[in-house]
Backbone as CSV, one residue per row, in Angstrom:
resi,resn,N_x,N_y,N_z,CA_x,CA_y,CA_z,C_x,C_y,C_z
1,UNK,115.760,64.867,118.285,117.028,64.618,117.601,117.698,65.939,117.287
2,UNK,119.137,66.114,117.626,119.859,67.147,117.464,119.774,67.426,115.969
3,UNK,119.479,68.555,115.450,119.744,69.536,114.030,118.688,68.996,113.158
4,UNK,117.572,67.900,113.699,116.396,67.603,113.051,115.350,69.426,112.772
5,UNK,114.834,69.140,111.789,113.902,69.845,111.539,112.719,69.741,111.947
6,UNK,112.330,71.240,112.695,111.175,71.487,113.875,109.993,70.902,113.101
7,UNK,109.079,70.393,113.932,107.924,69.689,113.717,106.850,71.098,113.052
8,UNK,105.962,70.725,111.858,105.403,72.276,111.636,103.909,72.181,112.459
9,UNK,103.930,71.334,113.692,103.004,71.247,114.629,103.453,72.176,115.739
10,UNK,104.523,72.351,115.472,105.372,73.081,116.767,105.166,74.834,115.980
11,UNK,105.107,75.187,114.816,105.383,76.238,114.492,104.230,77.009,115.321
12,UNK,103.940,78.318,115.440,103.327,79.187,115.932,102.325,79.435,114.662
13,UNK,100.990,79.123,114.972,99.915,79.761,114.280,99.741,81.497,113.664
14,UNK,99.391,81.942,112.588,99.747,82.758,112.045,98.186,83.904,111.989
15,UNK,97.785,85.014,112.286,96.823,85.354,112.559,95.941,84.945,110.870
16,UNK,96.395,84.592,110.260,95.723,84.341,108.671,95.566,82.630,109.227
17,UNK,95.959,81.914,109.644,95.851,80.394,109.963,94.836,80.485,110.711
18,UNK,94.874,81.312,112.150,93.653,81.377,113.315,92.309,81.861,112.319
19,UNK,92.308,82.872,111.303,91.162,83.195,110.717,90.483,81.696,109.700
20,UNK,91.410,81.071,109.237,91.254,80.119,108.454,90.419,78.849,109.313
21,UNK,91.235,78.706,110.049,90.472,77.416,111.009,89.003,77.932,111.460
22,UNK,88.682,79.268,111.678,87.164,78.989,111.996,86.578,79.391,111.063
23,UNK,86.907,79.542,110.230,86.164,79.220,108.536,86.283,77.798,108.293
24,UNK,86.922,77.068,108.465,86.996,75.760,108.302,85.846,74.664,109.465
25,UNK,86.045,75.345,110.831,84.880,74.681,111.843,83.303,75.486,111.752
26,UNK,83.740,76.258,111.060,82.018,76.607,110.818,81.595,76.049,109.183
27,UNK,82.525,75.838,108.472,81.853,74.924,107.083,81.856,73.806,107.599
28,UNK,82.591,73.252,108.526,82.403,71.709,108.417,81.372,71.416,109.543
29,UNK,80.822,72.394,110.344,79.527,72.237,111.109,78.308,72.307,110.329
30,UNK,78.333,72.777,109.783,77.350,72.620,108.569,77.525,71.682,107.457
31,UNK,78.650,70.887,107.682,78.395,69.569,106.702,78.749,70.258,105.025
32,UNK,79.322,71.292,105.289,79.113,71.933,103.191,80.848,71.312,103.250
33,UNK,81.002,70.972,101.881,82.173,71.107,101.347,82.773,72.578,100.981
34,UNK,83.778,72.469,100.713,84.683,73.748,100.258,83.916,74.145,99.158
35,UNK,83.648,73.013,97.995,83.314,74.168,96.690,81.996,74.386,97.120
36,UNK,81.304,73.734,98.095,80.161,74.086,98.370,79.845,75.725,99.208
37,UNK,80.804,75.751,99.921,80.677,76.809,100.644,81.805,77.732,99.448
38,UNK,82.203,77.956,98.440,83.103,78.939,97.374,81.386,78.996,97.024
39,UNK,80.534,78.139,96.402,79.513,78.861,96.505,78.654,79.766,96.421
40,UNK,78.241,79.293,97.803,77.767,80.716,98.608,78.266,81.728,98.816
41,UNK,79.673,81.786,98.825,80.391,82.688,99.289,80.815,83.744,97.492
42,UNK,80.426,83.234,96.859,80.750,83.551,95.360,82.226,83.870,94.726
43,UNK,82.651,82.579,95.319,83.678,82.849,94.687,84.537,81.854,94.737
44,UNK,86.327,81.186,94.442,86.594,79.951,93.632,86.775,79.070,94.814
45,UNK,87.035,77.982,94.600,87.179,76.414,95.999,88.774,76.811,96.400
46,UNK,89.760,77.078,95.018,90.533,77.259,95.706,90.962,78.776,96.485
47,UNK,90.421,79.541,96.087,90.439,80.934,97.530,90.010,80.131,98.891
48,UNK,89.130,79.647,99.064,88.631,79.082,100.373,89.752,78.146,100.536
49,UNK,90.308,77.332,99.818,91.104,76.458,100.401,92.771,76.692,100.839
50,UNK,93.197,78.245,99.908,93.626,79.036,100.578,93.348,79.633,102.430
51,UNK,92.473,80.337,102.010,91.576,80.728,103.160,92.046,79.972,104.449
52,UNK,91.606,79.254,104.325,91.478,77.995,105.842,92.571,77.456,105.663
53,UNK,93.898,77.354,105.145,94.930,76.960,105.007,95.974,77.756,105.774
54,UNK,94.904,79.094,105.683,96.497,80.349,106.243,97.182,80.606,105.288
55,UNK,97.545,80.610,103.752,98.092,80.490,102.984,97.784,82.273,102.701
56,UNK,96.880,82.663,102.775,96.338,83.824,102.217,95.402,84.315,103.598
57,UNK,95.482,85.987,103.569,94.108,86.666,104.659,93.507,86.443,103.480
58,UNK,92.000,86.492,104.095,90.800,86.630,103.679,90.693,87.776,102.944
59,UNK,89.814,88.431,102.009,89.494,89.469,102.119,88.265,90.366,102.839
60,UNK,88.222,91.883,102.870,87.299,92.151,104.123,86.039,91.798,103.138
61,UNK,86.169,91.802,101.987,84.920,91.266,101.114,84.371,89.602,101.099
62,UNK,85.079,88.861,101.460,85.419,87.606,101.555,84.554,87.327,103.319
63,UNK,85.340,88.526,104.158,85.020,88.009,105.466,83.428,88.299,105.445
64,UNK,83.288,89.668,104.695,81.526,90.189,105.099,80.831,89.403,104.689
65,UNK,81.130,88.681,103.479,79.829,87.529,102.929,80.033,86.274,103.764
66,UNK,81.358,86.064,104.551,80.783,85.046,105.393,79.565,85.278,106.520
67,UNK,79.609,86.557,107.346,78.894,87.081,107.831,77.061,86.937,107.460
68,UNK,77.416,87.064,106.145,76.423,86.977,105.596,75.428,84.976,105.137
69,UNK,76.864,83.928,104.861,76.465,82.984,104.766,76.697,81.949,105.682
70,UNK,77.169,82.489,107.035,76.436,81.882,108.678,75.975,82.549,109.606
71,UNK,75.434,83.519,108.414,73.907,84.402,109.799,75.550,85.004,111.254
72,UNK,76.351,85.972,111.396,76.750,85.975,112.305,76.719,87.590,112.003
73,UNK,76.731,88.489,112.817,76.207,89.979,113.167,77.902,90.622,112.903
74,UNK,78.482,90.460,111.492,80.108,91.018,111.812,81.191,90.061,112.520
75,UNK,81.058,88.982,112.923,82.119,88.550,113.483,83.536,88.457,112.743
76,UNK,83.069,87.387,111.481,84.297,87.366,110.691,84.948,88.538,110.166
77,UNK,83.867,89.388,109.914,84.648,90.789,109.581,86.008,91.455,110.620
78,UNK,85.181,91.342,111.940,85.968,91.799,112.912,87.182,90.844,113.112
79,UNK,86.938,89.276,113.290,88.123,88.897,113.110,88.979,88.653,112.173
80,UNK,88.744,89.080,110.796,89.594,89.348,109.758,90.358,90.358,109.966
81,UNK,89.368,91.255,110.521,90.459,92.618,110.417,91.147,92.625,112.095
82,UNK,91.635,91.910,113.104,92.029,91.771,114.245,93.589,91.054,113.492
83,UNK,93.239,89.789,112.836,93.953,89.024,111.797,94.825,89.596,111.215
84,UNK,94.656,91.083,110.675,95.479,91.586,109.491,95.936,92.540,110.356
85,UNK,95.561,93.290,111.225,96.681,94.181,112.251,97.699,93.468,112.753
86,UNK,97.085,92.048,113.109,97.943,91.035,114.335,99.408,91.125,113.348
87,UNK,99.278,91.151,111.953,100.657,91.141,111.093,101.453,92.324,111.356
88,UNK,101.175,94.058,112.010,101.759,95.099,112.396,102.179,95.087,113.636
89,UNK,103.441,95.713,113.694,104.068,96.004,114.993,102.777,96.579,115.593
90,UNK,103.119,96.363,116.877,101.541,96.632,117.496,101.805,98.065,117.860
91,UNK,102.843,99.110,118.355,102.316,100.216,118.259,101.789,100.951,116.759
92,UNK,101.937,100.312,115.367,101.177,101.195,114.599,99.949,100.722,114.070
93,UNK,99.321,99.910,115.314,98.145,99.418,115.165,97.246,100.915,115.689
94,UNK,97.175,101.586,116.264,96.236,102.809,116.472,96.061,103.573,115.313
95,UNK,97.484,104.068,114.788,97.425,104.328,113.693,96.502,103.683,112.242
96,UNK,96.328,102.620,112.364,95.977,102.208,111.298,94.197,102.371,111.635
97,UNK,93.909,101.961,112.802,92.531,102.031,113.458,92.168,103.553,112.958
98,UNK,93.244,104.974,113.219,92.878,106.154,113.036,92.624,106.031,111.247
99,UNK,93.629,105.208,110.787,93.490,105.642,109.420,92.109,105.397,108.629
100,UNK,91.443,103.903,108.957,90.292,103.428,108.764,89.122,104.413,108.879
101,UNK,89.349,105.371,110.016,88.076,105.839,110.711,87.726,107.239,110.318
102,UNK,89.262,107.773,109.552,89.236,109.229,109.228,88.425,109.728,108.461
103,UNK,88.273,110.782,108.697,87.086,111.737,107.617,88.169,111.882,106.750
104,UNK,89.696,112.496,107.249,90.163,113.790,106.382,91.912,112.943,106.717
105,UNK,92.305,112.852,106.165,94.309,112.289,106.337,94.945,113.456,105.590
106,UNK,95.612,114.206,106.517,96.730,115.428,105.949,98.151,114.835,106.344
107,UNK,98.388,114.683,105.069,100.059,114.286,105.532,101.201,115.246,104.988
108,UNK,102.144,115.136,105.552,103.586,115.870,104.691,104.196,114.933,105.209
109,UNK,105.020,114.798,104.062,105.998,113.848,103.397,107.268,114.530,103.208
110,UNK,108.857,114.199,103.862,110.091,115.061,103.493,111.147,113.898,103.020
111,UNK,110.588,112.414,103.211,112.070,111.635,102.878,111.492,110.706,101.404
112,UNK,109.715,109.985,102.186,109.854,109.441,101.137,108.216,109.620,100.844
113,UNK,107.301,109.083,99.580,106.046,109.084,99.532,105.551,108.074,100.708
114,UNK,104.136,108.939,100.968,103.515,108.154,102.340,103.616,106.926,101.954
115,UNK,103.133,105.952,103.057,103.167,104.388,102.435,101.633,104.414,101.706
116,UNK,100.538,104.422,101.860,99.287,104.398,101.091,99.414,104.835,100.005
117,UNK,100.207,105.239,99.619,100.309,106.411,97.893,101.542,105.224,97.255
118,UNK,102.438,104.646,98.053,103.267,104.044,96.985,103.224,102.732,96.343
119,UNK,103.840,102.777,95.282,103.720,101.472,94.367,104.392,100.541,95.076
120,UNK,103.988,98.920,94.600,104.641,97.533,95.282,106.470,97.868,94.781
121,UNK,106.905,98.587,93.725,108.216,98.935,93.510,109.235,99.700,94.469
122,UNK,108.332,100.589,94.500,108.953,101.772,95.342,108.951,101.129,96.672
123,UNK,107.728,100.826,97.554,107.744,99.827,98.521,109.049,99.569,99.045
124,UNK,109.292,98.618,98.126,110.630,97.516,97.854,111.684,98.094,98.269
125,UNK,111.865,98.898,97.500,113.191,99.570,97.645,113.222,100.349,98.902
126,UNK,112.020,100.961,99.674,111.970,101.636,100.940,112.177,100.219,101.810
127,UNK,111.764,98.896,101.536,111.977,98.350,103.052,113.161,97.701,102.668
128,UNK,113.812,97.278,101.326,115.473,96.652,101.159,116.522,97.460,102.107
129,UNK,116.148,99.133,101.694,117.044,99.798,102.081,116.906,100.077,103.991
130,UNK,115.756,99.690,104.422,115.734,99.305,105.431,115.775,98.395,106.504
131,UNK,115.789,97.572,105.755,115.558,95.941,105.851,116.958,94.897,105.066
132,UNK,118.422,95.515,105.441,118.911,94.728,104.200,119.453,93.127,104.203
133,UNK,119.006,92.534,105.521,119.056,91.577,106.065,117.928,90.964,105.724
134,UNK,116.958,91.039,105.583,115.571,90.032,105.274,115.483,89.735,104.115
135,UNK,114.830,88.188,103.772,114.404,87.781,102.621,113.963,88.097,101.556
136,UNK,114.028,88.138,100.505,112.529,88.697,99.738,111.385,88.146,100.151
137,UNK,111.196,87.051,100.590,110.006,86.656,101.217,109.403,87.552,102.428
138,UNK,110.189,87.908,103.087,109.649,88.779,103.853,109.728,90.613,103.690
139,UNK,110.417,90.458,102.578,110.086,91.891,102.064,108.757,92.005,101.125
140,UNK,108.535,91.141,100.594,107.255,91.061,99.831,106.131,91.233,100.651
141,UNK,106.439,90.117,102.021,105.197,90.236,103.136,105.059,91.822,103.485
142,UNK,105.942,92.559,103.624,105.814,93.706,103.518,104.749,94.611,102.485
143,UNK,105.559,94.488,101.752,104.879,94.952,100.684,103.189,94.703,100.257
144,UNK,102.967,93.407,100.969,101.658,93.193,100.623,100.840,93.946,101.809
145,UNK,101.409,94.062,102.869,101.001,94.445,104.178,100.362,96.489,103.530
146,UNK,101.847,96.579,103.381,101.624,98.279,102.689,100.141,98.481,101.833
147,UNK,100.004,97.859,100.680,99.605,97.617,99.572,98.103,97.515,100.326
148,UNK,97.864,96.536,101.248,96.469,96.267,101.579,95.692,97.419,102.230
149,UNK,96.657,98.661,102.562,95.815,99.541,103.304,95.384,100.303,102.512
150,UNK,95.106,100.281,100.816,95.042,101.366,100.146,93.260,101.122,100.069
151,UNK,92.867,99.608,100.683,91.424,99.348,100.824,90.355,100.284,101.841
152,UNK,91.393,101.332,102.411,90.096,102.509,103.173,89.789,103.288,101.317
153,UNK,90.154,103.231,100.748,89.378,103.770,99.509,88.461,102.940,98.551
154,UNK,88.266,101.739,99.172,87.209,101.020,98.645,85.975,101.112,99.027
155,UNK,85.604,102.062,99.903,84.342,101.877,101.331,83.522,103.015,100.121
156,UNK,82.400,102.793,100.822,81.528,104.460,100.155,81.679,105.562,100.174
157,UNK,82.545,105.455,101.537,82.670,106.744,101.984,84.074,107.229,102.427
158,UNK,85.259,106.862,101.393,86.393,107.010,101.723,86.669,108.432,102.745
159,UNK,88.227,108.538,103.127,88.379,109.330,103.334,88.877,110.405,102.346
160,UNK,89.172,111.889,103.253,89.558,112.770,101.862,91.338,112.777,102.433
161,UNK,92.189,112.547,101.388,93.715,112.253,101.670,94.252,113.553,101.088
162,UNK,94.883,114.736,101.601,95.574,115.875,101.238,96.956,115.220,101.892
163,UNK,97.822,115.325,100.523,99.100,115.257,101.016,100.331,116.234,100.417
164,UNK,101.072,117.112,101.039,101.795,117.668,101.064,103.361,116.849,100.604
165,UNK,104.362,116.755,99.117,105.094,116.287,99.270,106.433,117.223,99.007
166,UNK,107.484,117.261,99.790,108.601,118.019,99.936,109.127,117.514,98.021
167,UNK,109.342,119.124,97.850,110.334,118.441,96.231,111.224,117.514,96.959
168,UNK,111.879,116.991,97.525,112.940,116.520,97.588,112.389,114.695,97.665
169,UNK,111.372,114.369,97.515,110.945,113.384,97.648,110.926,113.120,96.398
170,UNK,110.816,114.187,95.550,110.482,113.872,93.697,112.300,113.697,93.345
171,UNK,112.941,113.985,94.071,114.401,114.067,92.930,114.857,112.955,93.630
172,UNK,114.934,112.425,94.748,115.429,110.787,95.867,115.028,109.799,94.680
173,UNK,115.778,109.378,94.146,115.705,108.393,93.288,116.035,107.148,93.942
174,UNK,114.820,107.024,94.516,114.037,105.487,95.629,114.143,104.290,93.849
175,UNK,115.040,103.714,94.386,115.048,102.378,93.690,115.067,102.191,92.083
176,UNK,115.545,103.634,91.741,116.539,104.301,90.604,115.125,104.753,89.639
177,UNK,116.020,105.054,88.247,114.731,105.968,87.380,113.809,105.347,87.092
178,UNK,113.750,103.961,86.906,112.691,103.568,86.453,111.352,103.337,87.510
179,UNK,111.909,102.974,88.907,111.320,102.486,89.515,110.400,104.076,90.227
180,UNK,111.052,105.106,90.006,110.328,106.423,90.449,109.630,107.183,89.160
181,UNK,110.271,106.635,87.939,108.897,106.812,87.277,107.599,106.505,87.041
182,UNK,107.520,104.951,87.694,106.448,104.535,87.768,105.556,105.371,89.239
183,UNK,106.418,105.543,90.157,106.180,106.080,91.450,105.249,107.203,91.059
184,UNK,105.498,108.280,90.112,105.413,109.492,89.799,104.069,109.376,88.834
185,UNK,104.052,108.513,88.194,102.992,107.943,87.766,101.665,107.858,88.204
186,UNK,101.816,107.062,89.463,100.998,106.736,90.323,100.390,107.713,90.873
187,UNK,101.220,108.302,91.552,101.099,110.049,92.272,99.816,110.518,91.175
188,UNK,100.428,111.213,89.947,99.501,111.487,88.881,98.168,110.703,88.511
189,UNK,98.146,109.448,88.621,96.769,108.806,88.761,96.206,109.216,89.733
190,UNK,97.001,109.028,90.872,96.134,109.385,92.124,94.827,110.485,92.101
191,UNK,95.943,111.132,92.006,95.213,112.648,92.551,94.333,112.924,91.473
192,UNK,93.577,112.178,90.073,92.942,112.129,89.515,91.903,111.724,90.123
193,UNK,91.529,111.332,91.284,90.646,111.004,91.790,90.429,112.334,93.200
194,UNK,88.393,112.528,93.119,88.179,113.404,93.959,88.905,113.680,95.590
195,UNK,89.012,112.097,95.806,89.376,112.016,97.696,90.785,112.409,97.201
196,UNK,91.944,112.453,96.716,92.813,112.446,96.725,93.610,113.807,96.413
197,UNK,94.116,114.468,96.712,94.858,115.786,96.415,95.926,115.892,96.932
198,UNK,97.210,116.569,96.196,98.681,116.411,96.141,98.804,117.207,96.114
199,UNK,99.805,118.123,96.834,100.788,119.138,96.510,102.238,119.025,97.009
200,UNK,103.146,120.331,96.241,104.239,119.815,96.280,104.712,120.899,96.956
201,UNK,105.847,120.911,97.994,106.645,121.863,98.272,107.657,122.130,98.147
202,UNK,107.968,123.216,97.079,109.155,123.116,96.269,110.655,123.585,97.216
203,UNK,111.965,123.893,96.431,112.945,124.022,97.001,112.695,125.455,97.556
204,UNK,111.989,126.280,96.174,112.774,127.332,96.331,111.787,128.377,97.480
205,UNK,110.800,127.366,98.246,109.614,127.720,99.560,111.057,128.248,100.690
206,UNK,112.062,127.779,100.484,113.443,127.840,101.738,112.782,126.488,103.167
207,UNK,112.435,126.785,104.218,112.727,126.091,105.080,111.651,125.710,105.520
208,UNK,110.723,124.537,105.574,109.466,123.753,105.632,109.175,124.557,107.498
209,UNK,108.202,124.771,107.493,107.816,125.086,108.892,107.937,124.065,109.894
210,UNK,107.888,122.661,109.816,108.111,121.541,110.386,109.296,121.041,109.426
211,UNK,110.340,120.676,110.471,111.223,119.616,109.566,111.476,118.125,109.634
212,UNK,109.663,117.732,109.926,109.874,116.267,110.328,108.081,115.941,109.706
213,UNK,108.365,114.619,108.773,106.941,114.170,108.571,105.878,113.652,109.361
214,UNK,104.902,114.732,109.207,103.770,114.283,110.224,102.215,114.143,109.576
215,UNK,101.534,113.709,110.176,100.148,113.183,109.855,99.070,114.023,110.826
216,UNK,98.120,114.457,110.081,96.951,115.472,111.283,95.923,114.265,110.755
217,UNK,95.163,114.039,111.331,93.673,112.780,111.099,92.307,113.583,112.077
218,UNK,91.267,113.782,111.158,89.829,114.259,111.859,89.039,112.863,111.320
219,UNK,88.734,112.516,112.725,87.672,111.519,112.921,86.052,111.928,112.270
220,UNK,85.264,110.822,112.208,84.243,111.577,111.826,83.413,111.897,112.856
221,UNK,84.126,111.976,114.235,83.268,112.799,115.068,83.607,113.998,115.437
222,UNK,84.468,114.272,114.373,85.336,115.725,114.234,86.350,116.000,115.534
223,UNK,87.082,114.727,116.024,88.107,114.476,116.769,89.465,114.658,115.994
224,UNK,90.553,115.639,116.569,91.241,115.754,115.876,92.940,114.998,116.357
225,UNK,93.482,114.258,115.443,94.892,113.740,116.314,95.849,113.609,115.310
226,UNK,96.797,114.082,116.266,98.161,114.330,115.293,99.039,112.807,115.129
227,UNK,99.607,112.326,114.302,100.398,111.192,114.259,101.702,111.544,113.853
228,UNK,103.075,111.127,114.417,104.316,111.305,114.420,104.916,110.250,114.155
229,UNK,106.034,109.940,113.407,106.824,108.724,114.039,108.298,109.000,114.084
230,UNK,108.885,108.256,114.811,110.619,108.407,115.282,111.633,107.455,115.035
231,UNK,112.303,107.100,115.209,113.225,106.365,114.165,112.677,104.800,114.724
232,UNK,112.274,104.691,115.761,111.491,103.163,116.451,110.132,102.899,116.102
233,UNK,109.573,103.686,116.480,107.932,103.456,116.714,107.387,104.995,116.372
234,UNK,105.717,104.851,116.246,105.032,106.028,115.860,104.314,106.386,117.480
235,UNK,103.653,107.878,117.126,103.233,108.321,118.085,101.857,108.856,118.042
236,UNK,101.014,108.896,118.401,99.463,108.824,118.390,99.564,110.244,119.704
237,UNK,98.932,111.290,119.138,98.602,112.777,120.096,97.599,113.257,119.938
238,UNK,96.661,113.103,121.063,95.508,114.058,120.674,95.500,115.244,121.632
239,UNK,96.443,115.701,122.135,96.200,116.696,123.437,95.986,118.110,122.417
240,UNK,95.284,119.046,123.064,95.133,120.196,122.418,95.964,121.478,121.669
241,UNK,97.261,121.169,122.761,98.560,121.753,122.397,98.855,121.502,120.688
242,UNK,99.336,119.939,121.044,100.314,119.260,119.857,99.175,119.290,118.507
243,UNK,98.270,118.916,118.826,97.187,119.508,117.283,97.362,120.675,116.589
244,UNK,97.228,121.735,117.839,96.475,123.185,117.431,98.559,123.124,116.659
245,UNK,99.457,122.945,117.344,100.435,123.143,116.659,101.048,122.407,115.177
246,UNK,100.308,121.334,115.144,100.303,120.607,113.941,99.593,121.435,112.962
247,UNK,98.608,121.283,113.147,97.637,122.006,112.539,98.427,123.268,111.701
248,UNK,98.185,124.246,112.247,99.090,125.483,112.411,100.648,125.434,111.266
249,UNK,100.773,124.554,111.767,102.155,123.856,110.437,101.309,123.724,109.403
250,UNK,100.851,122.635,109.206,100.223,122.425,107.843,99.658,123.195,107.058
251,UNK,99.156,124.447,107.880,98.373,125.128,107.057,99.611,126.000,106.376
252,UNK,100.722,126.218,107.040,101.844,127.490,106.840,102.322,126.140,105.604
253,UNK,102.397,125.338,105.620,103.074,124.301,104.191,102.283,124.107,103.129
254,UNK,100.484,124.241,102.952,99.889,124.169,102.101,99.990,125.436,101.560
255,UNK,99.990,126.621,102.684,100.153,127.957,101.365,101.505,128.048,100.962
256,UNK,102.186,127.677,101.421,103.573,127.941,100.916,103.909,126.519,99.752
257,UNK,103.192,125.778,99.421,103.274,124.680,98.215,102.689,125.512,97.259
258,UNK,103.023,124.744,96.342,102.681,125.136,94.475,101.181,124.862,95.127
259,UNK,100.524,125.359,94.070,98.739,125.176,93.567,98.528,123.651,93.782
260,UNK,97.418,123.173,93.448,97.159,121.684,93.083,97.799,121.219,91.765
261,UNK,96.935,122.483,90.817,97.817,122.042,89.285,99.625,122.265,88.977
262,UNK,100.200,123.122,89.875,101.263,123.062,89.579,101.981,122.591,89.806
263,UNK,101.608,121.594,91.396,102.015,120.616,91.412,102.346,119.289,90.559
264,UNK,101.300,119.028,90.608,100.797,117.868,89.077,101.709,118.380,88.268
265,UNK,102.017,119.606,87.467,103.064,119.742,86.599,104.262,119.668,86.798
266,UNK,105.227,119.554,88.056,106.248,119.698,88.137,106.429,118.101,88.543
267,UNK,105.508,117.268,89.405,105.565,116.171,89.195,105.769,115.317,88.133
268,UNK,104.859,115.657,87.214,104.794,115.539,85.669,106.188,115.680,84.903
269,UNK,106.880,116.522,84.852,108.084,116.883,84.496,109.164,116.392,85.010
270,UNK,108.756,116.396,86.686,110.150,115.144,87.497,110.323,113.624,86.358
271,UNK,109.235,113.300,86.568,108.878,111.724,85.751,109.512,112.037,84.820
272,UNK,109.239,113.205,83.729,109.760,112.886,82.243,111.355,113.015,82.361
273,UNK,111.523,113.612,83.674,113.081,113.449,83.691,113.567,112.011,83.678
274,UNK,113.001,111.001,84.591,113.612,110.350,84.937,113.165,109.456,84.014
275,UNK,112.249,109.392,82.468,112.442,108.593,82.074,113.238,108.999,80.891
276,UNK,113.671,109.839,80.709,114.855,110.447,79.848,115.878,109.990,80.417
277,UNK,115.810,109.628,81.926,117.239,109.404,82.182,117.574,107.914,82.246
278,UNK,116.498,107.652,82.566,116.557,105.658,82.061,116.460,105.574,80.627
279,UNK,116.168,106.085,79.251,116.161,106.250,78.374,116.923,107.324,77.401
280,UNK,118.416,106.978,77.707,118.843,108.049,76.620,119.087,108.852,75.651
């Protein structure tokens, strides 16, 4: 029927739906109910009924104890996490594979804070202003997408994250004062933690040795690859050239940044600006 509404048999399965259904054919091969299998699994009937609904990914904590409560060697793990890339444009799926695997993430930052460092606020306002056609529904999906990668610091053995941020990232008042004070905030929690270290590169350094944000990543087989991105898509380099020249940058931007602590202080001081300035 003309201008009827599509059948939701017709819709396209969602990589969180495909993870759900074989959580659903492996509880119901075993005859357990849902709260039976929340369970084992330790945790509520309705997460699982989420779960197998597609309503929600799993978590990778969620997927490993299934692993664990149908005897399977990693599967669900692996297809949880196949599941949660399948939601990224697929070229910054390498990227994210590099990010998982890194010993060491050196970034510099010139427009805005990396995405792993920023708040669900700031987020927002980076994909509205990029995005000014989409829903909030699908800016949120965003946002949750961002938000979930901050889980390579849940492992034992995180990586170590040095990030380089241009002053000019501290005065861009991303989604006005309030919303970059909290930003600035965050920053300052951060780097309270060992894996994490910040510095800033101020104005008065004159002209950044690179004038474009880039990413250096050492594997832990001490593989080294540079990551780029361009106004479309990102770029994944491991040739010997484009490293040794990355490289080479970064190091000319870490000595030429404030200290660790003086960073933190001028960060510190951006914030109190801006909540003086939301607060008159």
């Amino acid at each position: 029927m003309i201008g009827a509404p599509p059948d939701d048999s017709e819709e396209p399965d969602t990589p969180a739906k495909e993870f759900g259904r074989e959580i659903k054919c492996a509880r119901e091969a075993r005859g357990w109910s849902q709260a039976q299998l929340a369970v084992r699994l330790l945790c509520g009937q309705p997460y699982v009924s989420k779960v197998e609904t597609g309503q929600q990914l799993a978590s990778p904590q969620f997927a490993e104890q299934c692993d664990k409560v149908f005897g399977t060697p990693g599967t669900y793990a692996r297809w949880r996490q196949r599941a949660a890339d399948g939601r990224y444009p697929s070229w910054f799926v390498p990227y994210l594979k590099l990010e998982r695997e890194a010993q060491s993430i050196c970034d510099y930052s010139n427009a805005f804070v990396m995405g792993i460092l920023q708040t669900p606020e700031y987020a927002g306002a980076v994909f509205r202003s990029a995005h000014p056609r989409e829903t909030e529904l699908e800016i949120k999906a965003r946002i949750e997408l961002r938000m979930q990668r901050r889980e390579i610091f849940e492992s034992e053995d995180p990586p170590l994250l040095w990030v380089i941020l241009h002053e000019a990232v501290l005065r861009s008042a991303v989604g006005g004062p309030e919303v970059m004070r909290g930003q600035l905030q965050h920053l300052l929690a951060a780097a309270e933690s060992p894996h994490v270290a910040i510095q800033v590169f101020p104005f008065a350094a004159g002209a950044p040795p690179k004038g474009v944000p880039f990413i250096v990543l050492t594997r832990r087989d001490g593989t080294i690859i540079l990551y780029e991105e361009t106004y479309t898509r990102g770029h994944v380099d491991d040739s010997a050239r484009a490293v040794a020249e990355a490289q080479a940058a970064y190091e000319r931007l870490r000595a030429d940044a404030l200290s660790l602590a003086n960073s933190l202080v001028l960060i510190r001081h951006v914030m109190e600006a801006y909540a003086h300035e939301h607060h008159p």
